[in-house]
C-alpha positions as CSV (number, residue, x, y, z in Angstrom):
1,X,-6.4,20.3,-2.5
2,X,-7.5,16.4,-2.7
3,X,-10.8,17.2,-1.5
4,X,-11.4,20.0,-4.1
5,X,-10.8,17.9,-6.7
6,X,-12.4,14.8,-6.2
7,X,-15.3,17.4,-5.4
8,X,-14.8,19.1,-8.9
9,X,-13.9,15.6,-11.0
10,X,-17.2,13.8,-9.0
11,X,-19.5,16.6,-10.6
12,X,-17.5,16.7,-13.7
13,X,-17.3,13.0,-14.3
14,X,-21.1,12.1,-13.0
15,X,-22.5,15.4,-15.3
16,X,-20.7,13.9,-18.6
17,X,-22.1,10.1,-17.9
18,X,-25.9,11.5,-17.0
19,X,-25.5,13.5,-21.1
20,X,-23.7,10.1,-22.2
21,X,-26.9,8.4,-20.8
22,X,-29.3,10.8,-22.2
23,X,-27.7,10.1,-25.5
24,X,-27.6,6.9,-25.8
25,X,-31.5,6.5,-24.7
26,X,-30.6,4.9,-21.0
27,X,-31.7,8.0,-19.2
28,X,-35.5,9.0,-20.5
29,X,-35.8,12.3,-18.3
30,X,-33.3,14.3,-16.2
31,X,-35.9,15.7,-13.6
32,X,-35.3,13.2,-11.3
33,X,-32.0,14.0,-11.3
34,X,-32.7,18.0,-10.7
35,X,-36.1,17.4,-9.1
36,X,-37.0,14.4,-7.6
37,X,-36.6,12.9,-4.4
38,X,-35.3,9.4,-2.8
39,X,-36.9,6.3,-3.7
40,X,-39.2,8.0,-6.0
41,X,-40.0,5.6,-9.0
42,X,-37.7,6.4,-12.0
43,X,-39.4,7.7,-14.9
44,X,-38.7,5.6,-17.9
45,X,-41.2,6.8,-20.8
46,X,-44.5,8.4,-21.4
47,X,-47.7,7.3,-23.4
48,X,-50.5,8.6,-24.4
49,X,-53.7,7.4,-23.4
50,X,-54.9,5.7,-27.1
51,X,-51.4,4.1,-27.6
52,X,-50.8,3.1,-23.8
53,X,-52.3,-0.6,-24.7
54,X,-52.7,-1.1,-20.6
55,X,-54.6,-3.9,-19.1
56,X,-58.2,-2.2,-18.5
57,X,-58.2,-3.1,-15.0
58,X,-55.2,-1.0,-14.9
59,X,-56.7,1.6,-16.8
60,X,-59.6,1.7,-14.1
61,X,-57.3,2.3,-11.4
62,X,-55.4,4.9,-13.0
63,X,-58.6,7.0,-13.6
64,X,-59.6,6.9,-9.8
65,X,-56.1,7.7,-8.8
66,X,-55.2,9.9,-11.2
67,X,-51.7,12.1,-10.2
68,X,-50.4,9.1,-8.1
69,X,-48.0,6.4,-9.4
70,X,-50.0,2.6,-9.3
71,X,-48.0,-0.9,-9.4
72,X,-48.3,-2.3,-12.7
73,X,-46.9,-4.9,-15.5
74,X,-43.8,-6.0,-15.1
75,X,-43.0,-4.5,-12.0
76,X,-43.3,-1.1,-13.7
77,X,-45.5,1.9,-12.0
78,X,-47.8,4.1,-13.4
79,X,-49.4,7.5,-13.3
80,X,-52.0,9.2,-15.4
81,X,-51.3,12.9,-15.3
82,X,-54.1,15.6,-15.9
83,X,-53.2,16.2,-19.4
84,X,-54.3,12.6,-20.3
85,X,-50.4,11.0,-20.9
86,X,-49.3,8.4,-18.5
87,X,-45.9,8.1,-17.0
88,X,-44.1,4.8,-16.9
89,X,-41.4,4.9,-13.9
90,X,-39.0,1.7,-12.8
91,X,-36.8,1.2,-9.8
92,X,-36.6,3.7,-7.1
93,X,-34.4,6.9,-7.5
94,X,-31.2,6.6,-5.3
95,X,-31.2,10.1,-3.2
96,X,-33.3,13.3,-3.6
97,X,-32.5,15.3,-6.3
98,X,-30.0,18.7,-6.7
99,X,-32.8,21.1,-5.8
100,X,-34.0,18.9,-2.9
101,X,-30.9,17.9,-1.3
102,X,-30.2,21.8,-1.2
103,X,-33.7,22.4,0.7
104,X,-33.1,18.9,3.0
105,X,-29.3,20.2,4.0
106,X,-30.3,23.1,5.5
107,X,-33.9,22.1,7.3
108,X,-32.8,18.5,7.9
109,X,-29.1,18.6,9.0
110,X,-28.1,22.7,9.1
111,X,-30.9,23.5,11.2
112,X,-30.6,21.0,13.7
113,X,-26.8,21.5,13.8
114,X,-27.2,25.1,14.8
115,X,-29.4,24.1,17.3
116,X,-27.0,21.4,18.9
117,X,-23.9,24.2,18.0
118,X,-25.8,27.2,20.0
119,X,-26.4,25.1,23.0
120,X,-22.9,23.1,23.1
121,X,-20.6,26.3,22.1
122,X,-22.6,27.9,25.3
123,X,-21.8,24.9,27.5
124,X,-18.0,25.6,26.3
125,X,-18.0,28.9,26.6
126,X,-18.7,28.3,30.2
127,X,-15.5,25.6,30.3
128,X,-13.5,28.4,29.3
129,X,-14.7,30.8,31.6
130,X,-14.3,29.0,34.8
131,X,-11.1,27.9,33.7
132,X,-12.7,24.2,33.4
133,X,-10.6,23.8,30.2
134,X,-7.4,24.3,31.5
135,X,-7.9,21.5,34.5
136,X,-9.0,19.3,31.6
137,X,-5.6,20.1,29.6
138,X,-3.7,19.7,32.1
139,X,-4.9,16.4,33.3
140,X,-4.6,15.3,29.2
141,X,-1.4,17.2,28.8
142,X,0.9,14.0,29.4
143,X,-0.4,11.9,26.9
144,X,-1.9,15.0,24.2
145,X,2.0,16.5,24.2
146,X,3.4,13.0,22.8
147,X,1.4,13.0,19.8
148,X,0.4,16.9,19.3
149,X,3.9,17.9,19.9
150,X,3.4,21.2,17.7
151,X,0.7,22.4,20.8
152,X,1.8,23.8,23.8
153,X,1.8,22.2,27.0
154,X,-2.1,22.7,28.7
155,X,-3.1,24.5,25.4
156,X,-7.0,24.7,25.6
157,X,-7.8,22.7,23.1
158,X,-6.9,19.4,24.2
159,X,-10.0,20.4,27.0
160,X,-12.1,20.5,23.6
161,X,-10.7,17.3,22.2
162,X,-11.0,15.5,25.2
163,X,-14.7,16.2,25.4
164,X,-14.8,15.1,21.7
165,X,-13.3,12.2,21.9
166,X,-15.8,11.2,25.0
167,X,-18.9,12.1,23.1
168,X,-17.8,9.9,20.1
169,X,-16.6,7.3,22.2
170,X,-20.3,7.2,23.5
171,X,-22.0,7.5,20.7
172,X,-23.2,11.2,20.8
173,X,-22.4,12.9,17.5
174,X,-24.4,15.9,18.1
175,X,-22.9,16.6,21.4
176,X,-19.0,15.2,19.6
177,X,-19.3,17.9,16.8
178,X,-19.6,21.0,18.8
179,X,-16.5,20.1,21.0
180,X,-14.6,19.1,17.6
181,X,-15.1,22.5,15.7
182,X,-14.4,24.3,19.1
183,X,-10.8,22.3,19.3
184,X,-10.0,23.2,15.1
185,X,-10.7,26.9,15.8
186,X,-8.9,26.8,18.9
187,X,-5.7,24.9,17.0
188,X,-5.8,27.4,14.2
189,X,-5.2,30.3,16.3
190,X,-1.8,29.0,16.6
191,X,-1.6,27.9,13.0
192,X,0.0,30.0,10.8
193,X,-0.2,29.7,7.0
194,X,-4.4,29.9,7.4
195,X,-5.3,28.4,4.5
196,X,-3.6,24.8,5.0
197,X,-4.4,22.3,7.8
198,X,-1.8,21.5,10.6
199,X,0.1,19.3,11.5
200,X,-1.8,18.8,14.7
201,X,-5.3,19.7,13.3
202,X,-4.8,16.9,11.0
203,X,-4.2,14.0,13.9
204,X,-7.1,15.3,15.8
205,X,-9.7,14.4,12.2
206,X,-7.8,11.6,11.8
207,X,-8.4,10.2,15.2
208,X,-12.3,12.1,15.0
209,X,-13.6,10.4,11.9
210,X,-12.1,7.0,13.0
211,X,-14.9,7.3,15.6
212,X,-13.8,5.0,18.4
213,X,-17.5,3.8,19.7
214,X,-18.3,1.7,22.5
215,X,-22.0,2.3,22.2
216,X,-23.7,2.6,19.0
217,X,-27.3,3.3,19.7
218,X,-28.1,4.0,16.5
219,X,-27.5,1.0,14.9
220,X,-28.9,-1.1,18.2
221,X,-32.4,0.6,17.6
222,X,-32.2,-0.2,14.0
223,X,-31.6,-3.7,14.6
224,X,-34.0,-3.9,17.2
225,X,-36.0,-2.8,14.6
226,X,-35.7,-5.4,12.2
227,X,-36.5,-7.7,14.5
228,X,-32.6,-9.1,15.1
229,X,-32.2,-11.7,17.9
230,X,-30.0,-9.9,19.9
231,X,-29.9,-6.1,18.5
232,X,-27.0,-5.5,21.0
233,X,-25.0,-8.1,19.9
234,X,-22.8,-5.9,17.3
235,X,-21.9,-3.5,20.0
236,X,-18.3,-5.8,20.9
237,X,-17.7,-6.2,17.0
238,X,-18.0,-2.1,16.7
239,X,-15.9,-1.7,19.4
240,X,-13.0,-3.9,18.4
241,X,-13.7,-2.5,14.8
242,X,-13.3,1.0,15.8
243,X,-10.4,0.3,18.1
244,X,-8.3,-1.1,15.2
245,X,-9.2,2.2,13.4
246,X,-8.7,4.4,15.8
247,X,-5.0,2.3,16.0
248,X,-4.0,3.0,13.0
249,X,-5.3,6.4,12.4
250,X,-2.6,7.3,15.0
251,X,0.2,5.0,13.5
252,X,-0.3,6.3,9.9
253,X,-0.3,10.1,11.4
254,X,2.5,9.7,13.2
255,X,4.8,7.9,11.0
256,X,3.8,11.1,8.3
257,X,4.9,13.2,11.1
258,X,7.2,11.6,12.2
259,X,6.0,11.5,15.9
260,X,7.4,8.4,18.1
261,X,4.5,6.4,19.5
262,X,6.8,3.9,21.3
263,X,7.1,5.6,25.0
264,X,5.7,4.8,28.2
265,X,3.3,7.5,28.1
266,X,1.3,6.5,25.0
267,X,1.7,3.0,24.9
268,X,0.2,3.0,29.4
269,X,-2.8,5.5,27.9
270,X,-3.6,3.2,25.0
271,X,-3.4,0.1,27.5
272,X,-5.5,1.8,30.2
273,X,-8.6,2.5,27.7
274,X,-8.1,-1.0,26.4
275,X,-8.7,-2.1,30.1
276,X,-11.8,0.1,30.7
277,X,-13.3,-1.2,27.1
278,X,-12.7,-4.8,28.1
279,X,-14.2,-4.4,31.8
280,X,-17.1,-2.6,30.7
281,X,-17.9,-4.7,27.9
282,X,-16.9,-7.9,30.7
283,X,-20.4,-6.4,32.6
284,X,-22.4,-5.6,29.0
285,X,-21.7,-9.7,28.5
286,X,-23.7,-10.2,31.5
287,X,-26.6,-8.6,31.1
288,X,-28.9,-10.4,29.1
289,X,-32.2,-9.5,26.7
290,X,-33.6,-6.2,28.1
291,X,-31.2,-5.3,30.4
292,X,-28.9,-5.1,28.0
293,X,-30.6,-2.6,26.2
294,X,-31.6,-0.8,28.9
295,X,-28.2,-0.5,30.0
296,X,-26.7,0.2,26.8
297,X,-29.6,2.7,26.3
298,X,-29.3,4.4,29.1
299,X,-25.6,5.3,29.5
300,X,-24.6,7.1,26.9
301,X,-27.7,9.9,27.7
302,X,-26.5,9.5,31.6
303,X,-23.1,10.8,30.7
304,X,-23.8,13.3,28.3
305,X,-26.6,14.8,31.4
306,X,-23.7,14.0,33.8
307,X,-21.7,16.1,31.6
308,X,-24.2,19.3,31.6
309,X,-24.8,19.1,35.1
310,X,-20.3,19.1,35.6
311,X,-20.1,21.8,33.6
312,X,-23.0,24.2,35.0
313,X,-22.4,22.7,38.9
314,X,-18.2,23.2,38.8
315,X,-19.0,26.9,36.8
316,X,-21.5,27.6,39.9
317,X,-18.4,26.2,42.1
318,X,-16.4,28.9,40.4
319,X,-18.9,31.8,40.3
320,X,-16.2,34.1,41.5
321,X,-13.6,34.2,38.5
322,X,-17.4,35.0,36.5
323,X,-18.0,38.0,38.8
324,X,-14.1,39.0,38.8
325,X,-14.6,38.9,34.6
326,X,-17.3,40.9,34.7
327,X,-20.1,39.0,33.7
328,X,-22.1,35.8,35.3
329,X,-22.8,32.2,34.4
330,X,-26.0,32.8,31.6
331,X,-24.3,35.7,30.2
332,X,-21.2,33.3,29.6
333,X,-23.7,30.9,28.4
334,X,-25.2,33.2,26.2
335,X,-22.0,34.3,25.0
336,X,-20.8,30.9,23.4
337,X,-24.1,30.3,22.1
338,X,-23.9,33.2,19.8
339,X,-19.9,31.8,18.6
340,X,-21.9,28.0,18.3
341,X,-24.6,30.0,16.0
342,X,-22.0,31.9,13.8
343,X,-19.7,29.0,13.6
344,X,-23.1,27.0,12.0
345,X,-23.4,29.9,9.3
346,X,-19.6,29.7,7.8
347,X,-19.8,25.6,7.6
348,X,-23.2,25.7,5.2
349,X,-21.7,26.2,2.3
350,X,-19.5,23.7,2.9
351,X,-22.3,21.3,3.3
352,X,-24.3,22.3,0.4
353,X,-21.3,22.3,-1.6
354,X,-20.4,18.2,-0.7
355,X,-23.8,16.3,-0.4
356,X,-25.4,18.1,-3.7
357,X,-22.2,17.1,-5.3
358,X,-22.8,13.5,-3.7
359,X,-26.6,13.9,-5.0
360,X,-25.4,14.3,-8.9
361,X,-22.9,11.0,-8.5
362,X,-25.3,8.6,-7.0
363,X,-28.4,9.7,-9.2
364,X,-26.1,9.6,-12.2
365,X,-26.0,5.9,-11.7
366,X,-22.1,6.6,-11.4
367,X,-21.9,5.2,-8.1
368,X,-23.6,2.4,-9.0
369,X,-21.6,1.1,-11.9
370,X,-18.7,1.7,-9.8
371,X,-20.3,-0.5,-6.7
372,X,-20.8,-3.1,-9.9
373,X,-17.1,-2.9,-11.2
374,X,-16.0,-3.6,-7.5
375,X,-18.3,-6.3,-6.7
376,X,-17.0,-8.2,-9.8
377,X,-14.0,-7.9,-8.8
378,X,-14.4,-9.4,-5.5
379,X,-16.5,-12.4,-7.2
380,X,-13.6,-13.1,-9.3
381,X,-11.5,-13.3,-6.2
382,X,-13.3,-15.7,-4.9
383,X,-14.4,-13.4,-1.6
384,X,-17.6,-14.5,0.4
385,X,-20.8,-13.6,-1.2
386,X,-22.2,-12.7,2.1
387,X,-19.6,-10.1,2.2
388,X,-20.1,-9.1,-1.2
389,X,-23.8,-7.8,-0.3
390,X,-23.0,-5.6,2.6
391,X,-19.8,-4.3,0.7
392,X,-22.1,-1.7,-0.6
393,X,-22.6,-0.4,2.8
394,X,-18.6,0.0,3.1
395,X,-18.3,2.3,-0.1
396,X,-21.0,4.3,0.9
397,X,-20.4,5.3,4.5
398,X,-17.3,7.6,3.4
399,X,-20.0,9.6,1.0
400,X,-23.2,9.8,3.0
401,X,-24.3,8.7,6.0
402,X,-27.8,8.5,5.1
403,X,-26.9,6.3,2.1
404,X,-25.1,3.9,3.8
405,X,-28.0,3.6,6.3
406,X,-30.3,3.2,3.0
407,X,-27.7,0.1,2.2
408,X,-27.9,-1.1,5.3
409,X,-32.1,-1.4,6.4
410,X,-31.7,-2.9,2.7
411,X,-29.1,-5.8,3.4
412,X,-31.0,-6.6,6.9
413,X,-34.4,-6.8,4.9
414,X,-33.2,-8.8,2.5
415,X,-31.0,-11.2,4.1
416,X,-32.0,-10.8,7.7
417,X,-30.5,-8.3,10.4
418,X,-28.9,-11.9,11.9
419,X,-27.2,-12.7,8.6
420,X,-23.8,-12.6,8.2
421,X,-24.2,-9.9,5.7
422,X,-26.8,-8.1,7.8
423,X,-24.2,-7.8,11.0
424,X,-21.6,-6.8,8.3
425,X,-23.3,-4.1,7.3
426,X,-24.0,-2.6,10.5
427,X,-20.6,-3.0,11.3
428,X,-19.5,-1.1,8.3
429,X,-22.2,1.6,9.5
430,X,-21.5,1.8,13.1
431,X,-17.6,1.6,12.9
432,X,-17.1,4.2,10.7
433,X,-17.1,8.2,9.9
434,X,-19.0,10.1,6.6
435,X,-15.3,11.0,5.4
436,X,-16.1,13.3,2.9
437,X,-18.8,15.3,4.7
438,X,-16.2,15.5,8.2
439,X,-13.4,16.8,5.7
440,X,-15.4,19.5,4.2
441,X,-17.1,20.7,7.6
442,X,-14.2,20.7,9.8
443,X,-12.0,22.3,7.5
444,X,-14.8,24.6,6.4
445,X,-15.2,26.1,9.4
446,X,-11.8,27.3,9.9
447,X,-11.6,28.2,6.3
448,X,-8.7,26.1,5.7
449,X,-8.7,25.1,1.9
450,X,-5.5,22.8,1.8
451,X,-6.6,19.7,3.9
452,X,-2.9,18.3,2.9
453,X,-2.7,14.4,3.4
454,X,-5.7,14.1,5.6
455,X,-8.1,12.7,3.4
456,X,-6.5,10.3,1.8
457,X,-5.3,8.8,5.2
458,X,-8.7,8.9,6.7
459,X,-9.8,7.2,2.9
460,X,-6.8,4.4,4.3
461,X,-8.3,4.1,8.0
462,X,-11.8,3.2,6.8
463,X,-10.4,0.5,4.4
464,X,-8.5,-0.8,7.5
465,X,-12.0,-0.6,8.8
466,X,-13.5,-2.4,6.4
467,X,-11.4,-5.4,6.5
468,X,-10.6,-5.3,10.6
469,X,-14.5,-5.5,10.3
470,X,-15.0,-8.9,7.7
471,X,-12.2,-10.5,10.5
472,X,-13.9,-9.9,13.3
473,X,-17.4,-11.0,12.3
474,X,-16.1,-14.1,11.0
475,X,-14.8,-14.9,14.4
476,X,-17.2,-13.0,16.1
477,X,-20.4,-15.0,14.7
């Protein structure tokens, strides 16, 4: 219910300011907003030719370039279109348009997520088969029971959230996201008002989208790409960050369900993958330059290969329970491939539905005035102004990931990817989870329309985020 109507008041709220802009003469054309594509130039007015009063150099230009967009006076661009007017276009717009974004979402992010679903439901199919899954639950089944009590002992999908949890915690979201939908469909088999998230479906997003990390690769490359010191240097500063997320993701779960965290069980779990952070990141300290990013580059693809080759070696292991089934290893393969490729077809609309929405706020300029009202705010309370420029990044990430990452390349540009606002805003992009877009395709491929509480407690971990992540790069650097 939350989600559908900040969904319905965001298109609502930013449609009404775009006509209130029109209005009032601070919008000059609304193609951009239906049309038009990120970081296109803004168009702000039209001229005619006679009237333009342009330098003649300019002028020149335009002529041999005519249908492309040419720097101009006062940082303004402009383009002389075959029927002789000239378009005058300012600032960049701030994502691609309604039209657009529906194109990108399916050949950009559906496409590829069918592709990763087909191939990873397969690999899970074959888990189940061989009875892989149940091994897997029952090995988790201590610690899982404690804070899933509503799920039976060994059900299968603590198997599917255990190989979930691994591919977050190592940075693989493609592989993650295959294993997570697999675990909500398993979990609402057992659920039984349909329509409305459970009890245990909504721990398992919370601790998803809290996105423990230990290597973010992502955001290594890109600082490596900016030309940063020490690109790997924000990995201990994600992994603390995410730590404290994950944390209290489970604390503010559990205290709404009333679970008791405070047993042996949780509390030795919890300690033991404190231990294997600290002892792998104790070896990551002493590797230095290259070999750090060799190291860091190459483990996360290590296990996800050493995962493929588990699951097809131990299914080859158990080729008998195949045969007594009545089918064999590719056809098992095959099977959950075709489940990955249907489970990609009921989560589009989902997706269409949240990032065009997401398209009409930011291009309203909604999202920016509200990123101005909060960074007043903060200037009046006195906060850091280093932190002030990568807050941007924070509000974002919840919204859109690519937005964020837009924020981000932006804050290391202009202040340097070893500023403290450049390692802030990596943090804010590494450590966290695109909320919005997790609710809506989780939940959207099991149908369920009443996420309950689980948005605005995932909302509360990434604020917990956001300042765990300001501490820890003030002591950190």
């Amino acid at each position: 219910m939350a989600l559908s109507r900040f969904w319905s008041w965001m298109i609502v709220l930013s449609s009404l300011f775009v006509f209130y802009m029109l209005g009032s003469g601070r919008l000059y054309s609304l193609n951009g907003l239906v049309n038009g594509k990120q970081n296109d130039p803004v168009l702000v007015n039209e001229l005619s030719v006679q009237t333009a009063n342009l330098d003649t150099a300019l002028m020149t230009t335009l002529k041999m370039h005519k249908g492309e967009f040419m720097a101009g006076e006062n940082g303004n661009f402009y383009k002389l279109q075959a029927s002789g007017m000239i378009e005058v276009a300012a600032g960049k717009q701030a994502a691609d348009g309604i039209f657009p974004t529906c194109k990108n979402t399916i050949m950009d992010i559906w496409l590829p997520l069918i592709g990763y679903l087909t191939f990873f439901c397969g690999l899970l199919n074959l888990l189940s088969d061989s009875n892989a899954t149940d091994k897997l639950a029952k090995i988790m089944a201590p610690f899982f029971a404690k804070i899933f009590p509503e799920l039976p002992k060994e059900h299968p999908a603590y198997g599917f959230m255990t190989m979930n949890f691994a591919a977050n915690f190592l940075g693989l979201d493609n592989a993650a996201t295959p294993f997570g939908l697999k675990a909500m469909e398993s979990m609402q088999e057992l659920n039984k008002e349909k329509e409305t998230a459970s009890n245990s479906q909504i721990m398992f997003l919370c601790l998803h989208a809290a996105g423990l990390t230990l290597i973010p690769t992502s955001i290594i490359g890109y600082r490596a790409a900016q030309n940063a010191a020490n690109p790997a240097d924000i990995m201990l500063p994600t992994i603390i960050t995410s730590f404290v997320g994950t944390i209290a993701a489970l604390v503010f779960v559990s205290i709404k369900q009333k679970i008791n965290l405070l047993n042996l069980v949780v509390v030795g779990f919890v300690g033991g993958i404190t231990a294997i952070i600290a002892l792998l990141l104790v070896y990551i300290q002493t590797l230095t330059g290259i070999a750090k990013l060799h190291f860091t580059g190459n483990l996360s693809n290590a296990v996800l290969l050493f995962i493929i080759l588990a699951i097809v070696a131990y299914s080859i292991y158990k080729e008998k329970v195949f045969k007594a089934n009545q089918t064999n290893i590719f056809e098992s393969f095959v099977h959950g491939a075709k489940d990955g490729f249907t489970t990609g077809l009921r989560v589009m609309p989902y997706m269409i539905a949240m990032l065009v929405a997401l398209s009409i706020f930011r291009n309203s300029g909604l999202m920016q005035l509200a990123l101005g009202g909060i960074t007043a705010v903060m200037e009046v309370f006195g906060v850091d102004a280093q932190i002030i420029n990568a807050i941007p990044v924070a509000i974002m990430r919840p919204f859109s990931a690519g937005g964020s990452r837009g924020f981000m390349l932006d804050a290391m540009k202009t202040y340097g990817a070893d500023s403290l606002t450049g390692q802030l805003a990596c943090l804010f992009q590494g450590a966290a989870e695109t909320t919005f877009y997790v609710v809506a395709l989780y939940f959207g491929s099991i149908n369920v329309k009443n996420a309950r509480y689980t948005l605005s407690i995932m909302l509360l971990v990434d604020l917990v985020c956001v300042l765990a992540g300001i501490a820890v790069i003030k002591l950190y650097f």
